[in-house]
DSSP file (Angstrom, degrees, kcal/mol; ACC not computed):
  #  RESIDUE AA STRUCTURE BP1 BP2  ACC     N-H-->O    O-->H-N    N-H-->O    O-->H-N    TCO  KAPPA ALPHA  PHI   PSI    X-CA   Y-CA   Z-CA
    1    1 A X    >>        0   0    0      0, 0.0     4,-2.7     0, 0.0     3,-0.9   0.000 360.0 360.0 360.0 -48.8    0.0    0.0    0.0
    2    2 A X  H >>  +     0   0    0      1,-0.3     3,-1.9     2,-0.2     4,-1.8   0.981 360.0  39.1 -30.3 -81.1    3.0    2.1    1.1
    3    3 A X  H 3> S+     0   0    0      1,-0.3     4,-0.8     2,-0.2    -1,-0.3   0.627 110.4  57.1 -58.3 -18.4    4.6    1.9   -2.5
    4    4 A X  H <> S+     0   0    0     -3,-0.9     4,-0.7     2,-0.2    -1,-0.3   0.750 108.1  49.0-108.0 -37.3    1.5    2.2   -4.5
    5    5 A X  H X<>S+     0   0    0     -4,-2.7     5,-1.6    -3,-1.9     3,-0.9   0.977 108.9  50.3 -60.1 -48.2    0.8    5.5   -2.8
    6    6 A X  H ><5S+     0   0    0     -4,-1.8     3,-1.0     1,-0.2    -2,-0.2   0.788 105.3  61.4 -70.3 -20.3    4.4    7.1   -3.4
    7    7 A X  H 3<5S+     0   0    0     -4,-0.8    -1,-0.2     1,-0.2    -2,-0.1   0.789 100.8  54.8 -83.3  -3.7    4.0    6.0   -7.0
    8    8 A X  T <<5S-     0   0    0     -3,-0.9    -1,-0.2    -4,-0.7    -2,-0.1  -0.126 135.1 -79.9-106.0  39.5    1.0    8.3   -7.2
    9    9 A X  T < 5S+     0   0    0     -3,-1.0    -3,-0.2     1,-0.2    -4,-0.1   0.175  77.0 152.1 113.8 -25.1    2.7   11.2   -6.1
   10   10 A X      < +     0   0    0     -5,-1.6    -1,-0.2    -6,-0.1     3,-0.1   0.069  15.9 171.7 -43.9 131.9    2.8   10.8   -2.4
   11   11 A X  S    S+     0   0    0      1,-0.3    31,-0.9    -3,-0.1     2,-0.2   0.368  70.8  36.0-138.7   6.4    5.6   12.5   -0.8
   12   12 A X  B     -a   42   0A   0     29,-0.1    -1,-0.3     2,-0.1     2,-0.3  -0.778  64.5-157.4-159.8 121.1    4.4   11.8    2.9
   13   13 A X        -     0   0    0     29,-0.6     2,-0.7    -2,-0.2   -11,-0.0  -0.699   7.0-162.0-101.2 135.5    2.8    8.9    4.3
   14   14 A X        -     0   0    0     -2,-0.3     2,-0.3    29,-0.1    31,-0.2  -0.990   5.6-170.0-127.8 138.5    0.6    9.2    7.7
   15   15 A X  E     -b   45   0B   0     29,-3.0    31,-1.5    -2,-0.7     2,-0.5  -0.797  11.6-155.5-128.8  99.4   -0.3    6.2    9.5
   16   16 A X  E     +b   46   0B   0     -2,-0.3    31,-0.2    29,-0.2     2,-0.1  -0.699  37.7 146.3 -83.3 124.0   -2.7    6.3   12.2
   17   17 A X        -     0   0    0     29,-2.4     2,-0.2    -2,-0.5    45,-0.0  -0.425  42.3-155.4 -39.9 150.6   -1.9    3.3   14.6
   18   18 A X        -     0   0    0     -2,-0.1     2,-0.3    29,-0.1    29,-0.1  -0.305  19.3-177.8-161.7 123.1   -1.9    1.9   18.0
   19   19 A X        -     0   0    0     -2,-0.2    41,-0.7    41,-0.2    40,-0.1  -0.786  26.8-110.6-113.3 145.6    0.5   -0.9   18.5
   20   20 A X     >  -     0   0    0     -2,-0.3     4,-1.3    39,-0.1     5,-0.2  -0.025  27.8 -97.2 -68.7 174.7    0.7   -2.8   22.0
   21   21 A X  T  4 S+     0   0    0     36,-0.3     4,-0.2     1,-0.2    37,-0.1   0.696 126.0  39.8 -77.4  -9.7    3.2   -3.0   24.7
   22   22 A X  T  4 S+     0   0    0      2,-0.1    -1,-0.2     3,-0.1     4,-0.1   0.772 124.9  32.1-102.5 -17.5    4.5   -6.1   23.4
   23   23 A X  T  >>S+     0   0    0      3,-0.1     4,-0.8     2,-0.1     5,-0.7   0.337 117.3  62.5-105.7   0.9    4.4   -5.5   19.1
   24   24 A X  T  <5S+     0   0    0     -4,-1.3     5,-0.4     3,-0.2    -3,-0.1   0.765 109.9  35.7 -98.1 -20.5    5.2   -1.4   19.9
   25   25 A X  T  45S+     0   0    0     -4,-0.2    -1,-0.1    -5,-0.2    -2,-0.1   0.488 125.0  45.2 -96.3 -29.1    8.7   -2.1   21.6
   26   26 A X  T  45S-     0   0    0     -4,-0.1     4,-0.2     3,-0.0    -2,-0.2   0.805 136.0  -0.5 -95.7 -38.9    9.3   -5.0   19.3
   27   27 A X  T  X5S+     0   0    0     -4,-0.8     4,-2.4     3,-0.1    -3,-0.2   0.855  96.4  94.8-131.3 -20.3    8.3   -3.4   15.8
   28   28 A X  H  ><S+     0   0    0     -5,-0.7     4,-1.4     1,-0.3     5,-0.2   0.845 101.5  34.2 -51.5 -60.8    7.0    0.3   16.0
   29   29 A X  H  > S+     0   0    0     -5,-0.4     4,-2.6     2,-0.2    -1,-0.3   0.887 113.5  55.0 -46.3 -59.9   10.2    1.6   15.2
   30   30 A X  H  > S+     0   0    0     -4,-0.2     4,-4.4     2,-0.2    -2,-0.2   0.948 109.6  52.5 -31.4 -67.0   11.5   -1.1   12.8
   31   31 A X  H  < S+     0   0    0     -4,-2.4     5,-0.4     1,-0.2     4,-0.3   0.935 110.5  43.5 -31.6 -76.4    8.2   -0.6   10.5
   32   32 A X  H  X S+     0   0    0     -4,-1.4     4,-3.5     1,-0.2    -1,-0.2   0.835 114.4  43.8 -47.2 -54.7    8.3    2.6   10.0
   33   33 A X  H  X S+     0   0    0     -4,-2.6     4,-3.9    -5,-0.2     5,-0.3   0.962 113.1  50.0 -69.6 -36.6   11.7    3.1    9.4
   34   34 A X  H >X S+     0   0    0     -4,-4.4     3,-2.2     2,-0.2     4,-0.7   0.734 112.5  54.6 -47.3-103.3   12.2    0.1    6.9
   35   35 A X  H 3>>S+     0   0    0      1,-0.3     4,-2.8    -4,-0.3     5,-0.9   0.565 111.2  42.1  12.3 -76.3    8.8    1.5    4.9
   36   36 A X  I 3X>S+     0   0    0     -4,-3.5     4,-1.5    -5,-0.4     5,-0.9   0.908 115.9  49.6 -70.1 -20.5   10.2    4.8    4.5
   37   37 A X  I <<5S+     0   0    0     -4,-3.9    -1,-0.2    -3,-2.2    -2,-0.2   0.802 118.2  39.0 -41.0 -47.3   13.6    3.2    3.6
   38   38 A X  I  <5S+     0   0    0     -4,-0.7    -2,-0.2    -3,-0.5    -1,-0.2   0.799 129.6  33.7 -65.2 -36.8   11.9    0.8    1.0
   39   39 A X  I  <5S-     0   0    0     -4,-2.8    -2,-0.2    -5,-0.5    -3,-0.2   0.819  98.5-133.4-101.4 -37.9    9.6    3.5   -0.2
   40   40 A X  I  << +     0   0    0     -4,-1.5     2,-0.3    -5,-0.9    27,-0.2   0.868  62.2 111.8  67.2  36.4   11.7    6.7    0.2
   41   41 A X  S   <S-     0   0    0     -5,-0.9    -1,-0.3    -6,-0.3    -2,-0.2  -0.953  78.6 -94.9-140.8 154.1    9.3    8.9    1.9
   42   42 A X  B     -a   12   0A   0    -31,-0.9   -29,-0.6    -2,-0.3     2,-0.2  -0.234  44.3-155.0 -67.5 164.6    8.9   10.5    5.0
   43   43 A X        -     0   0    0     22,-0.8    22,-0.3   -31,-0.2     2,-0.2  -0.537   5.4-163.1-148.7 163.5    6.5    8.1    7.3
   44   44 A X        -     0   0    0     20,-0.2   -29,-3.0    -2,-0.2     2,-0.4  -0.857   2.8-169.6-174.9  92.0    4.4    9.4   10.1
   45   45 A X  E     -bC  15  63B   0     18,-3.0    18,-1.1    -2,-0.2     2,-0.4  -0.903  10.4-156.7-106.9 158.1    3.3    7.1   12.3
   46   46 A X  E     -b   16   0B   0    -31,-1.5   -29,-2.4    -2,-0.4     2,-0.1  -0.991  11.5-165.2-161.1 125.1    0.7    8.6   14.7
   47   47 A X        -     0   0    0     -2,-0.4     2,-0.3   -31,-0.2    14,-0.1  -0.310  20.8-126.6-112.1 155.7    0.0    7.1   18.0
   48   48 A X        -     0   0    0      1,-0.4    11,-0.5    -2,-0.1    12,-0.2  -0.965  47.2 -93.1-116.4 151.1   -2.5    7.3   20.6
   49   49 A X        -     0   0    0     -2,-0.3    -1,-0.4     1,-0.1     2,-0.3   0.648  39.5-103.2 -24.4-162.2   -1.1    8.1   24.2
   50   50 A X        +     0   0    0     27,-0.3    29,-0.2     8,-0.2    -1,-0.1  -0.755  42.3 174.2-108.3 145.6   -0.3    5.5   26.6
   51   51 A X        -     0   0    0     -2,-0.3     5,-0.4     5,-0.2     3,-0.3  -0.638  19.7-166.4-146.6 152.3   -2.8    5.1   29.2
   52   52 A X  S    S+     0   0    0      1,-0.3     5,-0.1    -2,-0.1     0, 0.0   0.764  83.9  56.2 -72.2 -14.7   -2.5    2.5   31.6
   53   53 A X  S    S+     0   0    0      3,-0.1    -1,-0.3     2,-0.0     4,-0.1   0.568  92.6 114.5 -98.6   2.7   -6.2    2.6   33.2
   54   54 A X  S    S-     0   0    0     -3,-0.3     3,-0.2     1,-0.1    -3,-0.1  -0.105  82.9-118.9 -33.7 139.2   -7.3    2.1   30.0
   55   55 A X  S    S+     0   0    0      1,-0.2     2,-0.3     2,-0.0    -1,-0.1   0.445 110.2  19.7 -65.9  10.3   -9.3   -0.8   28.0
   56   56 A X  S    S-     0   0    0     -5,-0.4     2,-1.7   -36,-0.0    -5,-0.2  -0.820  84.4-140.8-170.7 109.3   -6.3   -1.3   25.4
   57   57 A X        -     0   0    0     -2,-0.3   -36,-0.3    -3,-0.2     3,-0.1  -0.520  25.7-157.2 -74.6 103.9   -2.8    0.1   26.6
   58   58 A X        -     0   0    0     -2,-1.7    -8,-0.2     1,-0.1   -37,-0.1   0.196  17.6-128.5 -56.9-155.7   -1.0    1.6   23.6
   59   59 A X        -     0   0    0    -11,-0.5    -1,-0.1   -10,-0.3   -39,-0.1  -0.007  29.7-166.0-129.3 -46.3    2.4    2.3   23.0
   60   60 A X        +     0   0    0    -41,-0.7    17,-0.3   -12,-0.2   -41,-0.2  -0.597  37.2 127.1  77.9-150.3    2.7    5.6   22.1
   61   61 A X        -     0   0    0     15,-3.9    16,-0.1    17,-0.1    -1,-0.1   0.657  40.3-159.5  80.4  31.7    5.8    7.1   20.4
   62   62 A X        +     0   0    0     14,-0.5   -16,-0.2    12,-0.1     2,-0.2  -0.117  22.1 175.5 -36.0 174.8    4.5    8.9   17.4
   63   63 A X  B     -C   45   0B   0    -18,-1.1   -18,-3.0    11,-0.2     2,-0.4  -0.819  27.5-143.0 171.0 119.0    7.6    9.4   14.8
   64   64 A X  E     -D   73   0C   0      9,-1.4     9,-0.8   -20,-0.2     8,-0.6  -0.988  15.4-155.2-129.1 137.2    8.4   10.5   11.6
   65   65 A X  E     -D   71   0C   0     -2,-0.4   -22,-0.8   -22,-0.3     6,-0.3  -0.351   9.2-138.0 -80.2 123.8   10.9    9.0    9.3
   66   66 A X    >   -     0   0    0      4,-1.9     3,-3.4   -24,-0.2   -25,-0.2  -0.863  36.0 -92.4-105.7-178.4   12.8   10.5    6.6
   67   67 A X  T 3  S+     0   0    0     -2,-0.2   -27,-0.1   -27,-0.2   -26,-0.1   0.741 121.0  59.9  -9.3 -47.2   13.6    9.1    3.3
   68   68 A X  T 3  S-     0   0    0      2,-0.1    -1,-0.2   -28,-0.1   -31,-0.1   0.701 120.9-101.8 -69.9 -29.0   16.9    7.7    4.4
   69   69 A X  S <  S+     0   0    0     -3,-3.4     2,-0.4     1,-0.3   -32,-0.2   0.388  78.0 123.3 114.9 -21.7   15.3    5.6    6.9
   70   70 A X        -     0   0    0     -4,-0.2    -4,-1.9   -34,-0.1     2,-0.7  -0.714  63.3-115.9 -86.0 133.9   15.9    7.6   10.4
   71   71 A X  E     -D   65   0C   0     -2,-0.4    -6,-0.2    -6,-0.3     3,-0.1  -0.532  29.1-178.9 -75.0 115.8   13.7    8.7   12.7
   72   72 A X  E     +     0   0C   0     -2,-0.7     2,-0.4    -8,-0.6    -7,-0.2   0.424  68.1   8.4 -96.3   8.7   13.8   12.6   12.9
   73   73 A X  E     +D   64   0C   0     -9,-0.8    -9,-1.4    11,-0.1     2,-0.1  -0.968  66.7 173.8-160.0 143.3   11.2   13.4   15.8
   74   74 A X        -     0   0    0     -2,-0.4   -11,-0.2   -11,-0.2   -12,-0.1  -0.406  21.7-132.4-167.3 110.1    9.7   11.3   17.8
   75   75 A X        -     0   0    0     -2,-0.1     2,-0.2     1,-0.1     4,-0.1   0.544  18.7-125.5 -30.2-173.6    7.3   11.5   21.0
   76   76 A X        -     0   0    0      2,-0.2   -15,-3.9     0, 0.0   -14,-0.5  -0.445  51.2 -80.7-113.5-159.4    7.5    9.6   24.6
   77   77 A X  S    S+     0   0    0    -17,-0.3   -27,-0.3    -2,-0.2     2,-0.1   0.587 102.0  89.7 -80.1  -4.6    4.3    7.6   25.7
   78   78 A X  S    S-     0   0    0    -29,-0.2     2,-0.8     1,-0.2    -2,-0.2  -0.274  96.0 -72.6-101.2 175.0    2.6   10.3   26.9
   79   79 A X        +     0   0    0    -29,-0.2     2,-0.3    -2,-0.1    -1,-0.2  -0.479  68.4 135.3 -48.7 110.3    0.4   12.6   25.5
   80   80 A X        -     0   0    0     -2,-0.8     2,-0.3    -4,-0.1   -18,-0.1  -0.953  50.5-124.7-178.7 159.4    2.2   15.4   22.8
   81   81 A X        -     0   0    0     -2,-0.3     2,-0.4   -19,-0.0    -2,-0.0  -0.917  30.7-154.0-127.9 123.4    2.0   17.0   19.7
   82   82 A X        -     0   0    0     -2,-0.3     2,-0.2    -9,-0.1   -19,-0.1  -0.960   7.2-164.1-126.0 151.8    5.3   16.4   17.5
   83   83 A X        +     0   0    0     -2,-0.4     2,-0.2     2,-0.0    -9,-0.1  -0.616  11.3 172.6-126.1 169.8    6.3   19.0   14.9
   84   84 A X        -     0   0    0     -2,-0.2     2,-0.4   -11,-0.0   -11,-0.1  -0.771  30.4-121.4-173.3 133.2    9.0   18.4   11.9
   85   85 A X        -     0   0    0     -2,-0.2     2,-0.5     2,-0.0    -2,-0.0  -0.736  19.8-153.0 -70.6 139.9   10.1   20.2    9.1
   86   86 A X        -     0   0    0     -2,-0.4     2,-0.9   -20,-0.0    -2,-0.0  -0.931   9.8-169.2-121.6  97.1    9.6   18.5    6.4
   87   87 A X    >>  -     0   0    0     -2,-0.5     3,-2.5     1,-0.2     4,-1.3  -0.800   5.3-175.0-127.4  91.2   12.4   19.4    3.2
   88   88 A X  H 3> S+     0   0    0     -2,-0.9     4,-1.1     1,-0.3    -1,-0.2   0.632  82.7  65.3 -64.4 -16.4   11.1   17.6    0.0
   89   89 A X  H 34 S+     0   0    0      2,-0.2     4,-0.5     1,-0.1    -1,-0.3   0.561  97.6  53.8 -74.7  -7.9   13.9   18.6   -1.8
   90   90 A X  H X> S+     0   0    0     -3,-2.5     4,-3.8     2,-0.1     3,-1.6   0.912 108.3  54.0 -67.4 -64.2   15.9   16.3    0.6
   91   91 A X  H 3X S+     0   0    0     -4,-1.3     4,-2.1     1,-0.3    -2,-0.2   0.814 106.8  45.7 -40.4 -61.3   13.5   13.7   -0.5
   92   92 A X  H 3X S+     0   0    0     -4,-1.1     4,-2.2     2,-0.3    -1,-0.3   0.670 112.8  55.7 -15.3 -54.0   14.1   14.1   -4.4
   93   93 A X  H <>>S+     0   0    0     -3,-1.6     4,-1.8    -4,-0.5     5,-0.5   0.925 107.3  48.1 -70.7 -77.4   17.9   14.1   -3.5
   94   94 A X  H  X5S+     0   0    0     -4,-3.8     4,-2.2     1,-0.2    -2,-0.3   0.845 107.3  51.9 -33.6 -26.9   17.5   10.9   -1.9
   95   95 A X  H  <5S+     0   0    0     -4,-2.1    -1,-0.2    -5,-0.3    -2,-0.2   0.912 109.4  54.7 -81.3 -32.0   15.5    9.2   -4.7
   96   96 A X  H  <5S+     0   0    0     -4,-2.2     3,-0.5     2,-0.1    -1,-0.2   0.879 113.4  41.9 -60.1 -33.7   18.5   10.4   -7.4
   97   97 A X  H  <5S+     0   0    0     -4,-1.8     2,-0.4     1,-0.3    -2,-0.2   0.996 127.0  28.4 -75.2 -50.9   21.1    8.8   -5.5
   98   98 A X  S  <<S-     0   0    0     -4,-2.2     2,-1.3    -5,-0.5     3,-0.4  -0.773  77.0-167.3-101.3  90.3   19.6    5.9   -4.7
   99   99 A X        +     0   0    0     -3,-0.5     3,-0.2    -2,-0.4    -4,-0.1  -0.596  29.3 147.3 -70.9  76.4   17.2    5.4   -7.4
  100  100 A X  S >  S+     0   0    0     -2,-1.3     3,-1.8     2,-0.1     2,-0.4   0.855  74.8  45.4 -75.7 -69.4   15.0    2.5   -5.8
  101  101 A X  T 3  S+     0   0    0     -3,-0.4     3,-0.1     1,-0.3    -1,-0.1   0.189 102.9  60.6-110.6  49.2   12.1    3.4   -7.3
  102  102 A X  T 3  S+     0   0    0     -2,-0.4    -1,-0.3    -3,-0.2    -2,-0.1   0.167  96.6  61.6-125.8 -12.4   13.3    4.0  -10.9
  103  103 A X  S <  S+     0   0    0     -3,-1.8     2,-0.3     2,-0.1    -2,-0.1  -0.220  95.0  68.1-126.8  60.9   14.5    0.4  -11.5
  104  104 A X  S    S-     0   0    0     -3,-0.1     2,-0.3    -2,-0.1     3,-0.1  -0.976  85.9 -86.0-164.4 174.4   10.9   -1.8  -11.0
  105  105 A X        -     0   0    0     -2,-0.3    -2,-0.1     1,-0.2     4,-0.0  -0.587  26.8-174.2 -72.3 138.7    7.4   -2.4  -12.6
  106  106 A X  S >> S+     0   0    0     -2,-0.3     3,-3.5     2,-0.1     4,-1.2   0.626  78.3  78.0 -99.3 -40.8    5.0    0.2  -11.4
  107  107 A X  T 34 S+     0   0    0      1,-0.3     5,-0.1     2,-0.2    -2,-0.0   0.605  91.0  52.4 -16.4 -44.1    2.5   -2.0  -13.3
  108  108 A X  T 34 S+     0   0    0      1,-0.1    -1,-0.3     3,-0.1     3,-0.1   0.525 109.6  40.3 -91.2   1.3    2.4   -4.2  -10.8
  109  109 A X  T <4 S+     0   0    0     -3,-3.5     2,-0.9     1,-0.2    -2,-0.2   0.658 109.7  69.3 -98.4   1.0    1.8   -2.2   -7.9
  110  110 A X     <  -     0   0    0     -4,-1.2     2,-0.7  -103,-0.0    -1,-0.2  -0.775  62.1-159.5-133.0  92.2   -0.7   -0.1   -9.6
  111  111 A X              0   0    0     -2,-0.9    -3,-0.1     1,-0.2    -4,-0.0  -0.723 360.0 360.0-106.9 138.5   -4.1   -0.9  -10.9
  112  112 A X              0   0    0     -2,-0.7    -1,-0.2    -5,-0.1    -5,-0.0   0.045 360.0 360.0-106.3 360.0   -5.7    1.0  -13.4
């Protein structure tokens, strides 16, 4: 789904979430950053708070990704609002050097 969006234009992906305390410690991070690695677009993953007296304990940590694969902001567990510039001409750069998504079928991710 990732890749079929950034081949229509997409140049920032948001992913509203909520991963547990056991798959949020284990993969939250990973995902995201592999995805925007694969993909070459900032990622956003978007969290809901931690809270513990809750019916469903998140994980929390919103994050955004950049092209490259690192996470450049990222919350705690708590409740927060996280800001990022966001420099699409970075993006652009990354996709000429490492041209990923210049050497595959778009055909197949993309039905018409």
């Amino acid at each position: 789904m990732i890749r079929s969006l950034v081949l229509e234009g997409a140049q920032i992906v948001f992913v509203p979430a909520a991963f547990n305390m056991t798959t949020g410690p284990a993969h939250w991070e990973t995902l995201f950053k592999a995805r925007a690695l694969d993909n070459q677009v900032y990622m956003a993953g978007i969290s809901p708070a931690r809270t513990a007296d809750g019916v469903y304990t998140a994980y929390g940590h919103s994050l955004i990704t950049n092209p490259w694969g690192q996470v450049i902001r990222e919350a705690n567990e708590e409740q927060e609002i996280i800001y990022e510039d966001i420099d699409l001409d970075y993006e652009n750069k990354v996709r000429e050097e490492l041209p990923l998504l210049k050497h595959m079928k778009p055909e197949i991710y993309i039905n018409k």
